[in-house]
C-alpha positions in Angstrom: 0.0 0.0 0.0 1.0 3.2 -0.7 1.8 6.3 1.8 -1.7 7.8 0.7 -3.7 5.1 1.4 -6.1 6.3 3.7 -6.7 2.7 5.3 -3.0 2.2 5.7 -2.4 2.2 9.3 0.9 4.1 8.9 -1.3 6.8 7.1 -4.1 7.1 10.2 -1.0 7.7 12.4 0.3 10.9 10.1 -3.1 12.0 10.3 -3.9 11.2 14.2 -0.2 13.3 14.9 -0.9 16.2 12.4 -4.5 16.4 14.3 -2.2 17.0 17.7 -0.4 19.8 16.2 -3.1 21.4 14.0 -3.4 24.5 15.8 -0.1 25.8 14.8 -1.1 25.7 11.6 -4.5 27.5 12.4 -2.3 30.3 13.7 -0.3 30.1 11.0 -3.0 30.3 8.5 -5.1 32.3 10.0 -2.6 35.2 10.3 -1.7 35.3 7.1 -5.4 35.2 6.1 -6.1 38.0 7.9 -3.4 40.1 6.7 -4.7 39.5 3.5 -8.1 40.1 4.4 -7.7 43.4 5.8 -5.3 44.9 2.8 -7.8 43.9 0.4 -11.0 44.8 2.3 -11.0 48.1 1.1 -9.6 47.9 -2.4 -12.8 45.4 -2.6 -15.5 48.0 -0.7 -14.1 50.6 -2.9 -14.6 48.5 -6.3 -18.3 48.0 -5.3 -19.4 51.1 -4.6 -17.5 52.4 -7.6 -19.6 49.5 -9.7 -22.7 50.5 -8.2 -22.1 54.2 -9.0 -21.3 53.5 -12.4 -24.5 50.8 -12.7 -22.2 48.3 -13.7 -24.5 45.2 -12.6 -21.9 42.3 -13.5 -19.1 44.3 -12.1 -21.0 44.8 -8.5 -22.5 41.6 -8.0 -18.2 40.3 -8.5 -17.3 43.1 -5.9 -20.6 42.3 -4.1 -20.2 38.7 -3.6 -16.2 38.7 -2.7 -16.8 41.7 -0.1 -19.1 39.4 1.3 -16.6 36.2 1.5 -14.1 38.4 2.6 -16.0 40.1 5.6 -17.1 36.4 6.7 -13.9 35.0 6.3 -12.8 37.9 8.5 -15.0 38.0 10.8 -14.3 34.0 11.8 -10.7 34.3 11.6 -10.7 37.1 14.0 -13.0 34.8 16.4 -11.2 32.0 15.8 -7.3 33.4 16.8 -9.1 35.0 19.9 -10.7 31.7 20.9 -7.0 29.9 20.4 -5.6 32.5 22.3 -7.6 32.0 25.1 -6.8 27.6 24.8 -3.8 28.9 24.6 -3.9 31.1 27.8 -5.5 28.6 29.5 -3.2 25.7 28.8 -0.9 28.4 30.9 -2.8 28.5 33.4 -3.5 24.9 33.6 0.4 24.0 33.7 0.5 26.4 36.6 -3.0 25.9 38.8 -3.8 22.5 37.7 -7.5 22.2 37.6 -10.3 23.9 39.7 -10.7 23.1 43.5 -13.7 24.1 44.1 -13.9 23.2 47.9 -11.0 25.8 48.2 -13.0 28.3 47.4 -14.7 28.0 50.4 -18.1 29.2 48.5 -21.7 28.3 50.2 -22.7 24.8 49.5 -25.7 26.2 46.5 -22.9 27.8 44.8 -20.6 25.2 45.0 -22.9 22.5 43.6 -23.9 25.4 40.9 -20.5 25.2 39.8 -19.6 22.0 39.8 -22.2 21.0 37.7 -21.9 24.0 34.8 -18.3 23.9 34.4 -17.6 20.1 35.9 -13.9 20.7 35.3 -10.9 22.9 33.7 -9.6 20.1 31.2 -13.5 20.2 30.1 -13.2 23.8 29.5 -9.7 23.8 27.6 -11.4 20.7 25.3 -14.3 22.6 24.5 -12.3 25.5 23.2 -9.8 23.3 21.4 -13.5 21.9 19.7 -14.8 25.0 18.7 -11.6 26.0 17.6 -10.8 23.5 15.3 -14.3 23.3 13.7 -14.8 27.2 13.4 -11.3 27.5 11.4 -13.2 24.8 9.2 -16.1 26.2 8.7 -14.9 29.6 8.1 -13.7 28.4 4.8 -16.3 25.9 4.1 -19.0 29.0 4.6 -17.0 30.6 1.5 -18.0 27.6 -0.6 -21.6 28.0 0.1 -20.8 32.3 -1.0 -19.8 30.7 -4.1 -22.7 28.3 -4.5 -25.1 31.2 -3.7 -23.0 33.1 -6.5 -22.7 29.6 -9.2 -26.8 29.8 -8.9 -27.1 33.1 -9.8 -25.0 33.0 -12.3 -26.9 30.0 -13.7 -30.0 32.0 -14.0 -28.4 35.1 -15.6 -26.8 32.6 -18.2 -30.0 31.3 -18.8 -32.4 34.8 -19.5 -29.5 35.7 -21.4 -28.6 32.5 -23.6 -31.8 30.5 -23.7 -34.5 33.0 -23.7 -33.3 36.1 -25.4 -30.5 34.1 -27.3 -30.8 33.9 -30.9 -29.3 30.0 -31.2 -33.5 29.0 -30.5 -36.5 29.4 -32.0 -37.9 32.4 -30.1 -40.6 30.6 -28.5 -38.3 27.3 -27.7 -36.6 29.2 -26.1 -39.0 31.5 -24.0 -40.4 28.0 -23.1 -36.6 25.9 -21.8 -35.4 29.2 -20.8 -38.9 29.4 -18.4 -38.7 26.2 -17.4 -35.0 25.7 -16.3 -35.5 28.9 -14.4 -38.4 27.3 -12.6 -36.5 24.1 -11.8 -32.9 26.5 -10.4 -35.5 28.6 -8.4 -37.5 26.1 -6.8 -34.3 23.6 -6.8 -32.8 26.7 -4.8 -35.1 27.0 -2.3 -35.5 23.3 -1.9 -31.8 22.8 -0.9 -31.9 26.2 1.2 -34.5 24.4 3.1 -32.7 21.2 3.6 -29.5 23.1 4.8 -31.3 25.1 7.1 -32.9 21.8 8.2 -29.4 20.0 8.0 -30.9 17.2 5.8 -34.8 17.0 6.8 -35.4 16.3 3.0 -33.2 13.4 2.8 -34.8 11.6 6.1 -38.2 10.8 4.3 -38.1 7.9 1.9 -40.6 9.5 -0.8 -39.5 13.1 -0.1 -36.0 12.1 -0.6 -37.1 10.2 -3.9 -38.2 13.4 -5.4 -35.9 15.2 -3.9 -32.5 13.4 -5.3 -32.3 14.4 -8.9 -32.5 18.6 -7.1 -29.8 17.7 -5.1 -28.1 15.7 -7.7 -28.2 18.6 -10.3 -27.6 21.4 -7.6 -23.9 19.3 -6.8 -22.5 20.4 -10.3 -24.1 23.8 -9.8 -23.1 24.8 -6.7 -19.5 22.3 -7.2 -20.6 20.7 -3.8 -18.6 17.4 -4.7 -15.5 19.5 -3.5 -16.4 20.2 -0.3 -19.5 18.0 0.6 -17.2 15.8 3.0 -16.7 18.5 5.1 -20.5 19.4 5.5 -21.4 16.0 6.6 -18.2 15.7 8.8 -20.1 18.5 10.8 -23.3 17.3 10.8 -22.8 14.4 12.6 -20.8 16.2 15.0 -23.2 17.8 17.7 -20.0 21.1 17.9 -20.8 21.1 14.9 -24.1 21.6 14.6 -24.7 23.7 17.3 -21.7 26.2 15.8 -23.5 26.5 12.2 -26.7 27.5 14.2 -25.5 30.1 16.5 -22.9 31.9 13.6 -26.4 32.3 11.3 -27.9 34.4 14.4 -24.7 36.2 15.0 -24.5 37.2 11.2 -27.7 39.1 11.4 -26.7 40.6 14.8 -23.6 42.0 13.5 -25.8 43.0 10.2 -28.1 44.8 11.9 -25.4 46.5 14.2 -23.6 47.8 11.4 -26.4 49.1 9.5 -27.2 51.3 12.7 -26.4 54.8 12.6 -27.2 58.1 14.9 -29.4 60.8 13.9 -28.6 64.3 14.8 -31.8 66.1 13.2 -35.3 66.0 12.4 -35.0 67.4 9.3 -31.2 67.5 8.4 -29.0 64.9 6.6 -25.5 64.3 4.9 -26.6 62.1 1.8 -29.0 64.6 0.7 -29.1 65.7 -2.7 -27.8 68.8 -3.9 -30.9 71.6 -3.9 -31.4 74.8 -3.7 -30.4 74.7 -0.1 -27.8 71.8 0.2 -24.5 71.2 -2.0 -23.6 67.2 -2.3 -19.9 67.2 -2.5 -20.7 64.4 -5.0 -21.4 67.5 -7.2 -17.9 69.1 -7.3 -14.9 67.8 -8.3 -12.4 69.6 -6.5 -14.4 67.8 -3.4 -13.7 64.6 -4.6 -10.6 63.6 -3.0 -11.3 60.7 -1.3 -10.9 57.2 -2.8 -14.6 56.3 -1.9 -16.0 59.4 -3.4 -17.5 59.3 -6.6 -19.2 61.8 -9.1 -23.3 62.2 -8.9 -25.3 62.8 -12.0 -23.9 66.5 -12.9 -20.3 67.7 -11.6 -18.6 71.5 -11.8 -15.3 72.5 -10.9 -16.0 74.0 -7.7 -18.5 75.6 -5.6 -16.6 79.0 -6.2 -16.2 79.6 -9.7 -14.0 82.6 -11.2 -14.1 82.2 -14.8 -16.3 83.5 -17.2 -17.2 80.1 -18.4 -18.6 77.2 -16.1 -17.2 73.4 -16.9 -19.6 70.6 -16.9 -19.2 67.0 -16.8 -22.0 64.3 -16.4 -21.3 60.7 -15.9 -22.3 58.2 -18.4 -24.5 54.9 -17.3 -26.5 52.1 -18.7 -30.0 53.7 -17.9 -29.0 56.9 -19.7 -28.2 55.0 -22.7 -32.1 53.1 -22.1 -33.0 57.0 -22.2 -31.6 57.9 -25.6 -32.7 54.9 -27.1 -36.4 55.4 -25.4 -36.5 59.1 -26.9 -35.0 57.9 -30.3 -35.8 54.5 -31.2 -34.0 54.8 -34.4 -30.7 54.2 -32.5 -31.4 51.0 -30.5 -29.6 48.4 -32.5 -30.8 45.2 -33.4 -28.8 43.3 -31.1 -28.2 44.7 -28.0 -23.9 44.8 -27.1 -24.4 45.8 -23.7 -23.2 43.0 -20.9 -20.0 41.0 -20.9 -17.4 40.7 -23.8 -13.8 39.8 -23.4 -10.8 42.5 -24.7 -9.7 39.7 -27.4 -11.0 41.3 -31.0 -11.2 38.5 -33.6 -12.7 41.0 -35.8 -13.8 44.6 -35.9 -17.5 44.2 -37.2 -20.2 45.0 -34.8 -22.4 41.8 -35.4 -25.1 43.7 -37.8 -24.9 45.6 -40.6 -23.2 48.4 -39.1 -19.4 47.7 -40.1 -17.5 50.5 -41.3 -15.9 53.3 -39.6 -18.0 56.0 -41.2 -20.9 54.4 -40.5 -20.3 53.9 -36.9 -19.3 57.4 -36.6 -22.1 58.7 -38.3 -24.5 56.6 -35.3 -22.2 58.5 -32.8 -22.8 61.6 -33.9 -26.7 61.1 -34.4 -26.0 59.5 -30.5 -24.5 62.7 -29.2 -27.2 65.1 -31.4 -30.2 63.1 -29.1 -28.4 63.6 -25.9 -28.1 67.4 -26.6 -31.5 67.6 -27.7 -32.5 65.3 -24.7 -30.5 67.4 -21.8 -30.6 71.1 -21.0 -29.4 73.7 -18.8 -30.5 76.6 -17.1 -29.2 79.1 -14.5 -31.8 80.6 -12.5 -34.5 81.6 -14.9 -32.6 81.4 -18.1 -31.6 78.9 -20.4 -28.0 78.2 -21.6 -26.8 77.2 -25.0 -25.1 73.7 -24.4 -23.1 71.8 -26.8 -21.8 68.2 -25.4 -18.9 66.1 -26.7 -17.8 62.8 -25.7 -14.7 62.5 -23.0 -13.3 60.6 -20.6 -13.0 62.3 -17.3 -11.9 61.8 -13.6 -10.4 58.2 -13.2 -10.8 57.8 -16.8 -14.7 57.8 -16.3 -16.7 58.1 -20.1 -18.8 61.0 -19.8 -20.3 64.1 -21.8 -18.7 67.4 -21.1 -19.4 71.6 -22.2 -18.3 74.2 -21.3 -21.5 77.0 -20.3 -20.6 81.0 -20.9 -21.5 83.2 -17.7 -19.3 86.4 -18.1 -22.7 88.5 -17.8 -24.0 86.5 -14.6 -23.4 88.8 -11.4 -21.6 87.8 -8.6 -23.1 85.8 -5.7 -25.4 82.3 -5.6 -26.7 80.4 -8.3 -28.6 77.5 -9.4 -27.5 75.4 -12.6 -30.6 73.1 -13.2 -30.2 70.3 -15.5 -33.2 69.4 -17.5 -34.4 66.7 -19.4 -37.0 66.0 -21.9 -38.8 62.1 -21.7 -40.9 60.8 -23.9 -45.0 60.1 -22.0 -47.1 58.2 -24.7 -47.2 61.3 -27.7 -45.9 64.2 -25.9 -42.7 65.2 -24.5 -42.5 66.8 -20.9 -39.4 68.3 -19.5 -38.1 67.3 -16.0 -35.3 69.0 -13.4 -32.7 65.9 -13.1 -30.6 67.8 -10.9 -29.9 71.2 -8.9 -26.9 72.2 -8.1 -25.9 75.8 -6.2 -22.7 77.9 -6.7 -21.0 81.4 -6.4 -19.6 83.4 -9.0 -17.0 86.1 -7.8 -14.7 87.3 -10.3 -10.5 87.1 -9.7 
């Protein structure tokens, strides 16, 4: 028999001695780990929030779902080298008191029985923390498989709204009828194994429930890749530490959720994420406030609040719903198929997948692109309107956006209001909507 052969008893005795010294390489580990974990933690917050400010959906839900892992993985590591700290400490202590006497401390006979019976002895103690030790450094990685599953699924039902029923490989109603269906069976397949983890295997004790139930669970193994780790989860259930540690981290999860989410209110009527009006500036709204790695443009930005020059500098952000807006005001320029979404750097050719193929012609759609947005969006300084004229740029942090530049040499000095407005499309008319108000001074050098 080979060295790997986990019957070999030469094997079982690696194992049984590697067991003994383990925690050494928990502290090892989970040092490192956290190290990790805290240099990228914010790199990671950052990318999220920058995702979500740009409405890039597949970007956020990647930032989304690793913040996530990472704050769990955290979180128990963190636990974990504090409980092995205190095994640690109390192995000390043990080495130097030996175990409790409780008749030495010369407590009242109620409180002495009380005692005895809760903590029984120290060795108890010190094996109980080596227990929940050992199993929480397991699960804190086995918890980031299930992040992944949760993500795999998903996944799985993006893939299929986007493949199978708005893909072009089917028929259109084939595939608006396999696309509906496979979305039923991940959705109730979902909730089906959510409910026999919460349960830790209710749905497998039943013989007819489990009948039904095995071709789910069989399917969800490849989509959530539980063969690589399903050893581990049964390991734990049939390990009452076990159990009872997956059922009082859930609980502590939503603690720490809802203790983070808390916040203290100083006014009625006053906040600091309000948006910029005629009597509050956002920061978000000027760029020489934006200074901060987590700070990120709103929809309109200017230079400054003070501005000195006779002309005023715009910029506004681009995003996916603005794009929706162009092409819901000029349905002419929505294409045929729709290039939005993922697509990978590598160009094996230059065409656009329709009939749109040439340089001219695609500049020619940018330019009509760029006449709607000018017709579409409008400014106006107090009461009167300003002649605008936007151009395609990139930006702060090499963000896309449209950009002018407005004339106000005959505006006096003191407070303003730039509006932005914007014409939509209601049924056959067009109405005209303030998207944005931001305030400013004017002083001259």
């Amino acid at each position: 028999m080979g060295n790997n052969d986990y019957n070999s008893p030469a094997f079982k005795r690696l194992l049984d001695s590697l067991q003994q010294q383990s925690w050494e390489l928990e502290l090892i580990i989970s040092g490192f780990a956290i190290f990790g974990l805290f240099t990228a933690y914010e790199p990671l917050r950052l990318e999220m929030w920058n995702a979500e400010n740009e409405q890039h959906i597949y970007r956020f839900v990647a930032y989304f779902i690793l913040h996530i892992a990472a704050s769990i993985l955290l979180f128990n590591l963190l636990l974990h080298v504090i409980l092995r700290g205190l095994w640690i400490g109390a192995l000390g202590l043990r080495y130097v008191s030996g175990d409790i006497e409780f008749d030495q401390l010369n407590y009242a006979q109620r409180f002495t029985n009380y005692l005895k019976k809760k903590i029984i002895s120290f060795d108890r103690y010190i094996a109980n923390l080596e227990n929940y030790c050992s199993i929480l450094f397991a699960i804190s990685f086995l918890l980031i498989f299930y992040v992944l599953a949760m993500t795999t699924i998903i996944i799985s039902i993006v893939l299929v709204a986007s493949f199978v029923i708005e893909g072009d490989w089917l028929p259109s109603k084939l595939g608006k009828i396999l696309g509906a269906f496979m979305i039923i069976f991940i959705v109730v397949g979902m909730f089906l194994t959510f409910i026999d983890f919460l349960t830790q295997g209710l749905l497998k004790k039943n013989k007819w429930v489990a009948k039904f139930y095995f071709p789910v669970y069989w399917v969800f193994s490849f989509l959530t890749f539980s063969f690589l780790y399903r050893p581990l989860v049964y390991n734990f259930l049939d390990n009452k530490f076990g159990k009872r540690l997956i059922l009082l981290l859930a609980p502590i999860y939503i603690v720490i959720l809802i203790i983070t989410s808390l916040e203290y209110r100083h006014s009625n009527y006053l906040e600091k994420d309000l948006n910029s009006s005629q009597v509050f500036a956002n920061k978000k709204n000027y760029l020489d406030m934006l200074v901060e790695d987590g700070d990120f443009p709103g929809e309109v930005v200017i230079p400054s609040k003070v501005i000195s020059t006779s002309y005023l500098n715009v910029f506004i952000p681009f995003s996916e719903h603005m794009e929706e807006r162009i092409f819901l005001y000029n349905d002419s320029l929505r294409p045929k198929k729709d290039r939005r979404g993922l697509t990978s750097s590598i160009k094996i050719n230059t065409n656009w997948s329709d009939k749109i193929t040439s340089l001219s012609q695609k500049d020619s759609i940018r330019k009509v692109y760029l006449r709607t947005f000018n017709d579409i969006y409008s400014f106006q300084i107090d009461t009167l309107k300003m002649d605008e004229d936007f151009i395609l740029t990139t930006g702060m942090n090499n963000l896309l956006g449209f950009e002018t530049f407005l004339k106000i040499s005959h505006l006096d000095d003191g407070k303003h209001l730039l509006r932005l407005k914007r014409k939509q499309k209601k049924k056959d008319t067009v109405v005209t909507v303030t998207e944005a108000v931001i305030p400013f001074w004017k002083f001259k050098n």
